[in-house]
C-alpha positions as CSV (number, residue, x, y, z in Angstrom):
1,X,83.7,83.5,-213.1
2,X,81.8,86.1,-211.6
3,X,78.4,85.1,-212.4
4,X,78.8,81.7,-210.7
5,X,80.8,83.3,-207.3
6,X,78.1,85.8,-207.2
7,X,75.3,82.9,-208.1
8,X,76.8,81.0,-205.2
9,X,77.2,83.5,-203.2
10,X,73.6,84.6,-203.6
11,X,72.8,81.0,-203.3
12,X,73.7,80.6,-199.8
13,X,72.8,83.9,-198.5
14,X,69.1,82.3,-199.3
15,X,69.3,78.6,-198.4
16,X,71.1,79.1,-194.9
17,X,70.1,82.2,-193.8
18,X,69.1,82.2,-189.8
19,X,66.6,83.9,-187.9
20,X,68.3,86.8,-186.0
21,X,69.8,85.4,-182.4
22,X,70.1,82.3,-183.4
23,X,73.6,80.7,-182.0
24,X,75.9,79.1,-185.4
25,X,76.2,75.7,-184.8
26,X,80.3,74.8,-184.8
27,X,81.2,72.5,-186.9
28,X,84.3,71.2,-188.4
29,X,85.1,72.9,-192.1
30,X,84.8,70.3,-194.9
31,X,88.1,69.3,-196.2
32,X,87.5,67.7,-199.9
33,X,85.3,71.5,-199.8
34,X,88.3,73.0,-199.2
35,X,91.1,71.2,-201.4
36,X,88.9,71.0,-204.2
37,X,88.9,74.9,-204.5
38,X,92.6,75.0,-203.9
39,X,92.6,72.8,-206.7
40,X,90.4,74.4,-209.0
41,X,92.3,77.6,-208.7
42,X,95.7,76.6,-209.0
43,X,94.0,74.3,-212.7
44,X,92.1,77.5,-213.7
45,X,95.4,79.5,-213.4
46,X,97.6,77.0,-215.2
47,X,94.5,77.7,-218.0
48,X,95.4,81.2,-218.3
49,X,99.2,80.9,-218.4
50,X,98.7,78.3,-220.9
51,X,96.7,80.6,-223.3
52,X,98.6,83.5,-222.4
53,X,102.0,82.1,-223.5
54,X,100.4,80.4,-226.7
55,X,100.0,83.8,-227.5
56,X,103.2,85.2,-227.0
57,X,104.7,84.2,-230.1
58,X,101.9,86.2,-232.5
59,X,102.6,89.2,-230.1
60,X,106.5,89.1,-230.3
61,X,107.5,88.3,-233.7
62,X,105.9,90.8,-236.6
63,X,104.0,89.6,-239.1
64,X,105.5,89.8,-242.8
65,X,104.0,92.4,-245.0
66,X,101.5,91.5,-247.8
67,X,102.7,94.5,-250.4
68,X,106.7,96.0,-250.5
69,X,107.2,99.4,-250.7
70,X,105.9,100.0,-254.3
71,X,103.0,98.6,-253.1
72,X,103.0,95.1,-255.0
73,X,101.7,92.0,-253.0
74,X,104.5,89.6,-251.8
75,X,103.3,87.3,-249.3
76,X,100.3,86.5,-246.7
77,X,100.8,87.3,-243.1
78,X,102.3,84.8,-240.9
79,X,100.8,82.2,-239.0
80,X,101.6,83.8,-235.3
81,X,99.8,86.9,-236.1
82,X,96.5,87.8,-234.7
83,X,93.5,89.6,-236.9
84,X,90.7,91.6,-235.0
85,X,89.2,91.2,-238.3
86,X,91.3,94.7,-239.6
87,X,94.2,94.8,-238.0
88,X,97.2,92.5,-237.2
89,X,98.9,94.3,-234.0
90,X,101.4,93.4,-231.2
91,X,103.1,96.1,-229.0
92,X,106.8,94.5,-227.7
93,X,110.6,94.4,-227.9
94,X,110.9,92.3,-230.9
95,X,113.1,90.6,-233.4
96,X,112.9,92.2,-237.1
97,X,110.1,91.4,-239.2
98,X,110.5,88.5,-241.9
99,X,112.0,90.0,-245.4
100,X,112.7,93.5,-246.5
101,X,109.4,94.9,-246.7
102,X,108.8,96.6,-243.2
103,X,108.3,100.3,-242.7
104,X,110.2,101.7,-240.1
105,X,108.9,104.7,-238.2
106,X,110.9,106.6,-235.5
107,X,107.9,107.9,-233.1
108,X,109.3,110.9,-230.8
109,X,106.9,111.6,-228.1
110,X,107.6,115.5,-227.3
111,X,105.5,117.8,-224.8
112,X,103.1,117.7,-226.0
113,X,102.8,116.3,-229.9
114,X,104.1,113.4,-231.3
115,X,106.1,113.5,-234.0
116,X,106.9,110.4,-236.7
117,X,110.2,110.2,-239.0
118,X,109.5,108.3,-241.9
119,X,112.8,105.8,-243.6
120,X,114.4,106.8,-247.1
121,X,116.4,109.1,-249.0
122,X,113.7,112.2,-248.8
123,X,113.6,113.8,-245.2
124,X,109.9,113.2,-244.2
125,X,108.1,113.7,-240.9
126,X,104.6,114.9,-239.6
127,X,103.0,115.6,-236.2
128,X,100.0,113.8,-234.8
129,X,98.8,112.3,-237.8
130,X,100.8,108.9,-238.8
131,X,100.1,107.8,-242.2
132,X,101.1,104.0,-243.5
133,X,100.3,101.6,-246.1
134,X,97.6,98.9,-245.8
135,X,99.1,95.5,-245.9
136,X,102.5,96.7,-245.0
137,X,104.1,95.8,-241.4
138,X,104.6,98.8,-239.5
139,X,107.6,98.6,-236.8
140,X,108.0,101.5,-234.5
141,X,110.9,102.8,-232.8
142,X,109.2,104.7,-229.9
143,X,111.2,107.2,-228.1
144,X,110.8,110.6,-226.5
145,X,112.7,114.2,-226.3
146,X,111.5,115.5,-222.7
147,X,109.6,113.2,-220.7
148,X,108.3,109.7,-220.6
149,X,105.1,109.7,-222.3
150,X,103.4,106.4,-223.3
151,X,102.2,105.9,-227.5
152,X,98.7,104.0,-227.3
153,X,96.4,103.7,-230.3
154,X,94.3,101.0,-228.5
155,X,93.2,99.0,-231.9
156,X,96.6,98.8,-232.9
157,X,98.1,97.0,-229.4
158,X,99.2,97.8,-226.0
159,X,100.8,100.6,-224.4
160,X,104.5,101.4,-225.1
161,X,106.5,103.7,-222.8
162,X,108.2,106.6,-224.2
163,X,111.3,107.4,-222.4
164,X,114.2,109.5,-223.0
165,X,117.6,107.9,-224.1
166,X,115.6,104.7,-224.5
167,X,114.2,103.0,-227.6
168,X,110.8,100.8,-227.1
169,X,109.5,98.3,-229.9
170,X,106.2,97.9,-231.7
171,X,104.8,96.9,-234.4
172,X,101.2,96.6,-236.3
173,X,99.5,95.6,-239.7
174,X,96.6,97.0,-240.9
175,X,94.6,94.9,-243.3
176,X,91.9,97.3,-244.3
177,X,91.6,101.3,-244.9
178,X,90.7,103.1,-241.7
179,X,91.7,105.5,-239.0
180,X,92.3,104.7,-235.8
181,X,92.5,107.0,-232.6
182,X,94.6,106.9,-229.3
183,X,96.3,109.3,-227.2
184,X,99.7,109.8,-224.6
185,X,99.0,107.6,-221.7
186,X,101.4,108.4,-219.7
187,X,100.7,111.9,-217.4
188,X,103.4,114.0,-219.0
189,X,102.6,117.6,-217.7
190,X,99.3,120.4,-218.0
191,X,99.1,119.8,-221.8
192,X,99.0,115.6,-221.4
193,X,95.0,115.3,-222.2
194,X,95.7,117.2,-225.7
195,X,98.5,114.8,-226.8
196,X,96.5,113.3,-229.5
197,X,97.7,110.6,-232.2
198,X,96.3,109.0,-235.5
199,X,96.7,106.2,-237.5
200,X,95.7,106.3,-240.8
201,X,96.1,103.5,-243.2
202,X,95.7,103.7,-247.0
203,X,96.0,102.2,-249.9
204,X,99.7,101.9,-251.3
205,X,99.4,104.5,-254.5
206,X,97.8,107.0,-252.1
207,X,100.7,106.5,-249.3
208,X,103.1,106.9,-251.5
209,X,100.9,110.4,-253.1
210,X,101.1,111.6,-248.9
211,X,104.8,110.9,-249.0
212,X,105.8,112.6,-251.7
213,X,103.7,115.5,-251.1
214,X,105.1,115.6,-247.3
215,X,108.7,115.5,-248.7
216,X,107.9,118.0,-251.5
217,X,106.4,120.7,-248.7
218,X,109.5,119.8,-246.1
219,X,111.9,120.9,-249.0
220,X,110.5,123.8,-250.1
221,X,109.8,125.2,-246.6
222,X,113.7,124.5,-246.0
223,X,114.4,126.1,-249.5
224,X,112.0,129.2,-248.1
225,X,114.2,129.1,-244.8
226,X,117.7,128.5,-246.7
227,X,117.1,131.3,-248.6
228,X,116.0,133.9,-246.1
229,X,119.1,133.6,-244.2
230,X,120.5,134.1,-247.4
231,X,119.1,137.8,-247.6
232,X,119.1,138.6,-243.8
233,X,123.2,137.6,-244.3
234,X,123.3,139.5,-247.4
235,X,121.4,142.8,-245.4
236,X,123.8,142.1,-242.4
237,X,127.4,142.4,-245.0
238,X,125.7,145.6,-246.3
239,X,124.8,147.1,-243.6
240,X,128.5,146.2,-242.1
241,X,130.2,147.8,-245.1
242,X,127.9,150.8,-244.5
243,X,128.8,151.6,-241.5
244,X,132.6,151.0,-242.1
């Protein structure tokens, strides 16, 4: 579109160009001119909506994952989702993905980290770096503690707000091992350009390695915690009884 304005534009520039002083000659505008451009904007127009809305069903609904959560294949994505030739992506309010197989993260943008609560019985979360399985459909549950920030990892979809008291909807597929960079894009305060985030996806066996490392480390640092309020109680009661 903008090669042939600016051709025509260019165009006529050349072919009617008039010596300076030279009076315009008034003439009456040409009508078929005039309706046919009407025209050809309202059909290019009806294009775009067209292709945009037989999109709209590969960017609402999630794909269904190709591996459950032990890693074994159970199906082929669905027909409505699109592939950048890595990654099957759409950033929305949607409905639940098909089967049981999803992985559900809760993303919590905070000033100024993000922070990503993995599902299951172990308590498992990390900051900045989100780790998930290839083949498995990723749905997030985007949120925020403070202020509205906005999660965008551009290969993986559009922007999604992060607002308090609000929950926002996305969801992705990676097909293939990579990582994949974005950042808050939504001005949060002085710290906003260092809100980094990552996505990296893996292999199944090696997920499941990261998560049960994560959990492992969570629990013993609460252990480590659990058990030096133990003591400082334990110092408190003495030193209580001493000075009784």
């Amino acid at each position: 579109m903008f090669i042939a304005v600016e051709g025509a534009l260019i165009w006529s520039l050349l072919k009617f160009k008039a010596r300076k002083g030279r009076v315009a000659a008034q003439i009456h505008g040409n009508t078929k001119l005039e309706i046919g451009w009407t025209v050809g904007a309202a059909v290019i127009l009806v294009f775009i909506t067209a292709a945009t809305f037989s999109q709209l069903n590969g960017i609402k609904n999630p794909a269904r994952s190709d591996v459950d959560a032990n890693g074994q294949r159970v199906a082929s994505a669905g027909a409505g989702a699109r592939d950048n030739g890595a990654v099957f992506y759409a950033s929305t309010d949607q409905p639940p993905p098909p089967g049981d197989n999803a992985l559900r993260i809760r993303v919590d943008g905070q000033q100024y980290v993000w922070r990503y609560q993995y599902p299951g019985p172990k308590k498992v979360y990390a900051y900045v770096d989100m780790v998930v399985p290839v083949g498995r459909t990723v749905t997030l549950d985007i949120t925020a503690d403070d202020v509205n920030h906005s999660w965008w990892i551009p290969e993986l979809g559009g922007k999604m707000d992060a607002v308090p008291g609000y929950v926002n909807k996305a969801w992705f597929k990676v097909t293939k091992p990579g990582t994949f960079f974005g950042q808050c894009a939504e001005l949060c305060g002085r710290n906003h350009a260092n809100m980094f985030a990552r996505v990296t996806a893996v292999p199944p066996d090696e997920f499941q390695r990261f998560y049960d490392a994560k959990a492992a480390e969570i629990q013993a640092a609460q252990d480590a915690a659990a058990q030096q309020r133990r003591q400082l109680q334990a110092q408190q009661a003495q030193q209580g009884q001493g000075a009784q």
